[in-house]
Structures are given as structure tokens and as C-alpha cells.
SELO-864982 format. One record per residue (C-alpha): residue number from 1; residue in one letter; x, y, z. Coordinates in steps of 0.02 Angstrom, whole numbers, plus 50000, padded with zeros to 5 digits. Each point is the difference from the previous one (the first is absolute). Layout:
<nodes>
{node NUM; "A"; {X; Y; Z}}
...
</nodes>
This chain:
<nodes>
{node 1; "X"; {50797; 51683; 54711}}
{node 2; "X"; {50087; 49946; 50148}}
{node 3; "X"; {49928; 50047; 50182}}
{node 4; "X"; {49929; 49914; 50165}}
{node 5; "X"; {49799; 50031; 50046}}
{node 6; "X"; {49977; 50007; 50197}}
{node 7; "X"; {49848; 49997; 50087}}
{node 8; "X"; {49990; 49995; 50199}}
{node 9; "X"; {49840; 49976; 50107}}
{node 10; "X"; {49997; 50064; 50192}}
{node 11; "X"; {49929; 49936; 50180}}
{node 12; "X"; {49914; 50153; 50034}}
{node 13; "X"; {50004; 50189; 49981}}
{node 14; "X"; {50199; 50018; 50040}}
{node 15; "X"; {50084; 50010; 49838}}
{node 16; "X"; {50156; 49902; 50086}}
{node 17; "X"; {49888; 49845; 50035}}
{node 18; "X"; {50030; 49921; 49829}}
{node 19; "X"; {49913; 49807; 50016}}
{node 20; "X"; {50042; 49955; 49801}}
{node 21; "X"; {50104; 50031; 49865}}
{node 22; "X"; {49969; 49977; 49829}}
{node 23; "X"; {50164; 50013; 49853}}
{node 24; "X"; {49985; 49946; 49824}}
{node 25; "X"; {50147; 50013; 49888}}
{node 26; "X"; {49997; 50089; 49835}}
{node 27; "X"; {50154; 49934; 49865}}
{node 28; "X"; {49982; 50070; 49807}}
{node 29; "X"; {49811; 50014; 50011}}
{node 30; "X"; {49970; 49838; 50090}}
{node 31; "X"; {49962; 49948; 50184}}
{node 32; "X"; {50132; 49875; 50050}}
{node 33; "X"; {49993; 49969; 50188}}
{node 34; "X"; {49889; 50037; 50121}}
{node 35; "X"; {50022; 50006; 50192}}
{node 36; "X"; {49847; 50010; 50162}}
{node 37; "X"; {50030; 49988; 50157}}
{node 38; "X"; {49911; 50032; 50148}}
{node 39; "X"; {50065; 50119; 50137}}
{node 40; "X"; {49994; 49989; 50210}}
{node 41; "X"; {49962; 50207; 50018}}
{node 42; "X"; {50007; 49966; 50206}}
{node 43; "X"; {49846; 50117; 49988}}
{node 44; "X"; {49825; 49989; 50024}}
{node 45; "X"; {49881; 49935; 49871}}
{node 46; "X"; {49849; 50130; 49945}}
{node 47; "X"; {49840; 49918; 49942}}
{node 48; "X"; {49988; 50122; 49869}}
{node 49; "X"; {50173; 49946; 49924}}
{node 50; "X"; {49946; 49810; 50022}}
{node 51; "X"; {49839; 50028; 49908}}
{node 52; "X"; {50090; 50073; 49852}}
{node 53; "X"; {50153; 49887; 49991}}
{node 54; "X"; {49940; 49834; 50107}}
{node 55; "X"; {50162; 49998; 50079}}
{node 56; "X"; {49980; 49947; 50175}}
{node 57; "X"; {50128; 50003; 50154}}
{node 58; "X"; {49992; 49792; 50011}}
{node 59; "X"; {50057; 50020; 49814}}
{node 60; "X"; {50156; 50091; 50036}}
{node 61; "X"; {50074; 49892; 50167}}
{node 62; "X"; {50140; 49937; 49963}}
{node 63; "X"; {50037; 50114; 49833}}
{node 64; "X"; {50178; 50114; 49992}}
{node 65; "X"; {49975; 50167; 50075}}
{node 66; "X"; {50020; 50140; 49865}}
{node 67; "X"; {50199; 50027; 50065}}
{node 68; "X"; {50025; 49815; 49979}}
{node 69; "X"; {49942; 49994; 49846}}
{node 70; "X"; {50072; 50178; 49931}}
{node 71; "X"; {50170; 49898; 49969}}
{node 72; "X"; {49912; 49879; 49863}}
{node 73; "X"; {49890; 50166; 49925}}
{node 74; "X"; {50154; 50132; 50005}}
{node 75; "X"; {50079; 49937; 49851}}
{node 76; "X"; {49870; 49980; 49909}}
{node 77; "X"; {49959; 50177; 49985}}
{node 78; "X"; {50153; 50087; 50024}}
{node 79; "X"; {50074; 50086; 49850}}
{node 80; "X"; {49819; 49972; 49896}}
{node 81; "X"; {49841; 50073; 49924}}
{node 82; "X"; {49873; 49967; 50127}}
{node 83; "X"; {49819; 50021; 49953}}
{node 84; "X"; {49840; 49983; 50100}}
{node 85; "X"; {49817; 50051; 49999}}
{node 86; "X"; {49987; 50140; 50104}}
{node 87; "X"; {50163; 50028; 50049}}
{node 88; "X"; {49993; 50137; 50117}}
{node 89; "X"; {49926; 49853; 50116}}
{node 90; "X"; {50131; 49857; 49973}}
{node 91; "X"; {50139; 50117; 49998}}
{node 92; "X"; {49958; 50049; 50187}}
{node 93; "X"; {49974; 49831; 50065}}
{node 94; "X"; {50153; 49950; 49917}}
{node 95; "X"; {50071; 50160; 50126}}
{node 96; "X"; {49929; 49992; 50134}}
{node 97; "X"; {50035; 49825; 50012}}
{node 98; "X"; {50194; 50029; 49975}}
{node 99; "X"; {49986; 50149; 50124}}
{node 100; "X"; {49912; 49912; 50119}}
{node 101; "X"; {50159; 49871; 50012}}
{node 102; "X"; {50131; 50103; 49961}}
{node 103; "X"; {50042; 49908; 49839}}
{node 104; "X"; {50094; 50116; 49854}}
{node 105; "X"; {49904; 50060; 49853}}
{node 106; "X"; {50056; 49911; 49835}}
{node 107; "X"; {49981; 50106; 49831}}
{node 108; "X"; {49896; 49987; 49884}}
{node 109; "X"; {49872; 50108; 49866}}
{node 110; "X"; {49831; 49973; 50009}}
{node 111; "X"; {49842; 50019; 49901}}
{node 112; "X"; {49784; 49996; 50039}}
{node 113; "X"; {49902; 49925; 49879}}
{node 114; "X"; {49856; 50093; 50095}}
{node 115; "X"; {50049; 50165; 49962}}
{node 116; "X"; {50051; 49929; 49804}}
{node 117; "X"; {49861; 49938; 49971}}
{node 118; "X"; {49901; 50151; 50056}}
{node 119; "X"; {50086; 50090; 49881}}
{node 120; "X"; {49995; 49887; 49863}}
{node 121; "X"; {49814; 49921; 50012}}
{node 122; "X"; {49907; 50144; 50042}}
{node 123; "X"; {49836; 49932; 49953}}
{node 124; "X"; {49998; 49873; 50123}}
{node 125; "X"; {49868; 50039; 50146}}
{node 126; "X"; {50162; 49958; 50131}}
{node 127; "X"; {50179; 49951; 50000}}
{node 128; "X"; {49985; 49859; 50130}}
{node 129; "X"; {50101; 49849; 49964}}
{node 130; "X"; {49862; 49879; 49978}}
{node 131; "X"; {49898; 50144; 49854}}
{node 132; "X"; {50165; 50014; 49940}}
{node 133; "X"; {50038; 49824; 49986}}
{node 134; "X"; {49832; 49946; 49945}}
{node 135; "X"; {50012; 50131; 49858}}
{node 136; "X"; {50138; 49912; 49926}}
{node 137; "X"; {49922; 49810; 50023}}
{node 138; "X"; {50147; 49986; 50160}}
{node 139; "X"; {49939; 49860; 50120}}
{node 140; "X"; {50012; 50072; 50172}}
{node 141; "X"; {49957; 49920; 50183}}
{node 142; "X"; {49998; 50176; 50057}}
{node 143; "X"; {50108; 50024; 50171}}
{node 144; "X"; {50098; 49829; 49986}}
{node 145; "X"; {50176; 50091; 49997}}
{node 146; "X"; {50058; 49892; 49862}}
{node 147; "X"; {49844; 50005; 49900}}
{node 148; "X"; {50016; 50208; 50016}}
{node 149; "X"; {50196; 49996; 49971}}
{node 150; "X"; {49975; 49901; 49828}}
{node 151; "X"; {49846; 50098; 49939}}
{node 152; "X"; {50117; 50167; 50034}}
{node 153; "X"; {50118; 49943; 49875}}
{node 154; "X"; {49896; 49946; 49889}}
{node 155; "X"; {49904; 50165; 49998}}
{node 156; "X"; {50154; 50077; 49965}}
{node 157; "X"; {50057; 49893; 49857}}
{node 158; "X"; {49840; 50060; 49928}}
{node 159; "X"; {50008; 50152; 50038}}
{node 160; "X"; {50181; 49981; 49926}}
{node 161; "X"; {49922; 49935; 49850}}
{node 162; "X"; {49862; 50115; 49959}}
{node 163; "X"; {50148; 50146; 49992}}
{node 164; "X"; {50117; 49864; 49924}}
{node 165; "X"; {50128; 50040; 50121}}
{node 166; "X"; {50113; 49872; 50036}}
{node 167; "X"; {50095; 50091; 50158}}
{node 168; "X"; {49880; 50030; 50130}}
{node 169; "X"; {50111; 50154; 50088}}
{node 170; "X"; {49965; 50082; 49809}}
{node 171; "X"; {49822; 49945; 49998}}
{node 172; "X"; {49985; 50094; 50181}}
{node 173; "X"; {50089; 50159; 49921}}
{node 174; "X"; {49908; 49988; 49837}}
{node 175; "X"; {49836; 50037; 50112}}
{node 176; "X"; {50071; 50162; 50094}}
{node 177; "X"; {50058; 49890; 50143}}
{node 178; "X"; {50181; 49993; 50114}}
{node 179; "X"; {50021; 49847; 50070}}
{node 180; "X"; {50001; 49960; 50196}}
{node 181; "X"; {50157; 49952; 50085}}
{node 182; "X"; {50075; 49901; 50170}}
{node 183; "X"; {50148; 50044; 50037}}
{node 184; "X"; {50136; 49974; 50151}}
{node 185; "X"; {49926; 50146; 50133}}
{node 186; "X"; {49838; 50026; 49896}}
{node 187; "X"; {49889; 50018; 49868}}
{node 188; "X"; {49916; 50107; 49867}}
{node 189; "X"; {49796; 49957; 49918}}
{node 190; "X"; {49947; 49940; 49838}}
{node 191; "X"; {49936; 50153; 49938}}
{node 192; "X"; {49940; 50134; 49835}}
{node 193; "X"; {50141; 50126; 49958}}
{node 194; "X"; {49948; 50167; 50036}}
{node 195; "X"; {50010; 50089; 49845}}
{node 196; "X"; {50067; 50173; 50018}}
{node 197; "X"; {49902; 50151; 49977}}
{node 198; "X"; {50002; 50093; 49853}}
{node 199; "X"; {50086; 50161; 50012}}
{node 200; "X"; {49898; 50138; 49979}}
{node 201; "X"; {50038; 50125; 49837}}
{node 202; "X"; {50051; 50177; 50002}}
{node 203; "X"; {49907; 50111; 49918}}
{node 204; "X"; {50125; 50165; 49999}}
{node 205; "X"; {49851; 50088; 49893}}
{node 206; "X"; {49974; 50172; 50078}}
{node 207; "X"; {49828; 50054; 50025}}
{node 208; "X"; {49951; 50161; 50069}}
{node 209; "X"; {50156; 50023; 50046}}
{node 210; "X"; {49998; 49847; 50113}}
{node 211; "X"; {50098; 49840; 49972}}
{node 212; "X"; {49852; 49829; 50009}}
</nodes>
């Protein structure tokens, strides 16, 4: 039950304009250390993004740009199960930020506990983090990256626990899922296996002197 929850929130549309960060770690089943820090993007601030997160420019003078800060963050997910709500999204700010300075990709699997918990509550009317979170009595200040990173692995160690899985790469696999990965020069998606297609059967019966 070890992995590391991530959670980013961003300036504006531009997936590379990461303005938070959000990583809660995950040892036998229980969070011991958690980490927030606010990020310089060097970008514009969109009033939309403020109004969700409250993060405003005055809040981030001063703070480490995203490649000063990578060298604290790098090791802290390199070589680990990473997990995050919707991780299609924090996957691409993680590189777009790294592309947009250069900076190597570390390595790393990967899993979305929006796309698990799809699959595994199905009766819930959506898979958002805070219906999620508030189906299993999580408190959540929804859009603090810390407050997001922490109720992302605690949905998972549910989630864990309702299969009674205690390895979260075999609780991924157990639900028809391959998990995503980073990797030096790229990356593949958290995704459903694609189960093969079943082979059709022939039928050498002859009728009418033709073979069906």
C-alpha cells in the first residue's frame, strides 16, 4: 500500500502554467508526509482558474518557479506508484511543465482514481473528487492542491479496501486496467486493456453444396 497522491492546480488554460502542487505520501496503508507548495508559472492568471482555486498572482511572488522546485519534487516520485484524480490532467501539467524547461522525465507508474472509481462505484450520479470523496465521509476543501492530493489517496485506500487489495498496481489490473507510465523520452496512459476479439468459428458443414 505504498504510493504518492499528486494533485496540481494551473494559472490559466495552458496546461504548462502549473501555480500549485499538491503530494501526499502513502506508506503500508497510511499517509505519512505531506508536501504544498505554491508555484511562480511566469504566466498570466485567468479569472476563471482564480475563482475555482483562489490562487492569486500576489500569492505566488516570491514562490520557486516549477524548474526550481522540480529538484525537491523529482525524487519524490521517481521510481513510484503515482496516483491522482483525473490523471490524464496532472500527468500533462506535470509534462508540459518539464517540456516547457527542458527538464528530463523521471519514471514512474501511475494510476486515476477517476477512471477507478467509475468503474467501481457505478451508482454514483458522477465520479468528481468531491461526490467521490463525500461518498466515503472524505473531508475535502475542493481545489486546495493538498486537500485534493490527500482525498486521492484516501479514495484509493478505499477503493483498495472495498476489493481488499492491498497492492494498488493489482487493484488497477483486477478492474481491466494497465497502468500509465513516465518514462525518460515519454509516456504511455492509464488505461482499460483491450480485450481481444473472439475468433470467429468454422463451420466446415456443407450445405447445398456450398461451404457457410
Amino acid at each position: 500500500m505504498d504510493f504518492i497522491a499528486i494533485d496540481f492546480e494551473t494559472a490559466n488554460s495552458s496546461r504548462s502554467s502549473a501555480c500549485a502542487l499538491g503530494l501526499v505520501e502513502v506508506k503500508d496503508g497510511v499517509i505519512t508526509a505531506e508536501h504544498s507548495w505554491l508555484i511562480d508559472p511566469k504566466q498570466r492568471f485567468d479569472g476563471m482558474n482564480i475563482s475555482i482555486h483562489g490562487i492569486t498572482p500576489s500569492m505566488v511572488i516570491g514562490q520557486p518557479t516549477f524548474h526550481e522546485l522540480w529538484p525537491t519534487v523529482e525524487p519524490l516520485l521517481h521510481g513510484r506508484i503515482i496516483v491522482a484524480h483525473n490523471a490524464a490532467f496532472d500527468m500533462s501539467v506535470l509534462r508540459y511543465c518539464l517540456d516547457g524547461m527542458s527538464l528530463n522525465y523521471p519514471s514512474f507508474q501511475y494510476l486515476c482514481t477517476y477512471l477507478l472509481g467509475k468503474k467501481m462505484l457505478p451508482h454514483l450520479p458522477s465520479h468528481k473528487l468531491n461526490v467521490v470523496s463525500e461518498h466515503f465521509g472524505i473531508e475535502l476543501k475542493h481545489h486546495d492542491a493538498l486537500d485534493d492530493a490527500r482525498a486521492a489517496a484516501s479514495v484509493l485506500l478505499r477503493l483498495m479496501e472495498q476489493e481488499s487489495h492491498r497492492d494498488p498496481l493489482l487493484l488497477s489490473s483486477s478492474q481491466g486496467y494497465t497502468s500509465g507510465t513516465i518514462f525518460a523520452g515519454g509516456y504511455t496512459p492509464f488505461s482499460a486493456r483491450k480485450s481481444k476479439p473472439a475468433k470467429k468459428p468454422v463451420n466446415n458443414q456443407r450445405t447445398n453444396n456450398l461451404y457457410i
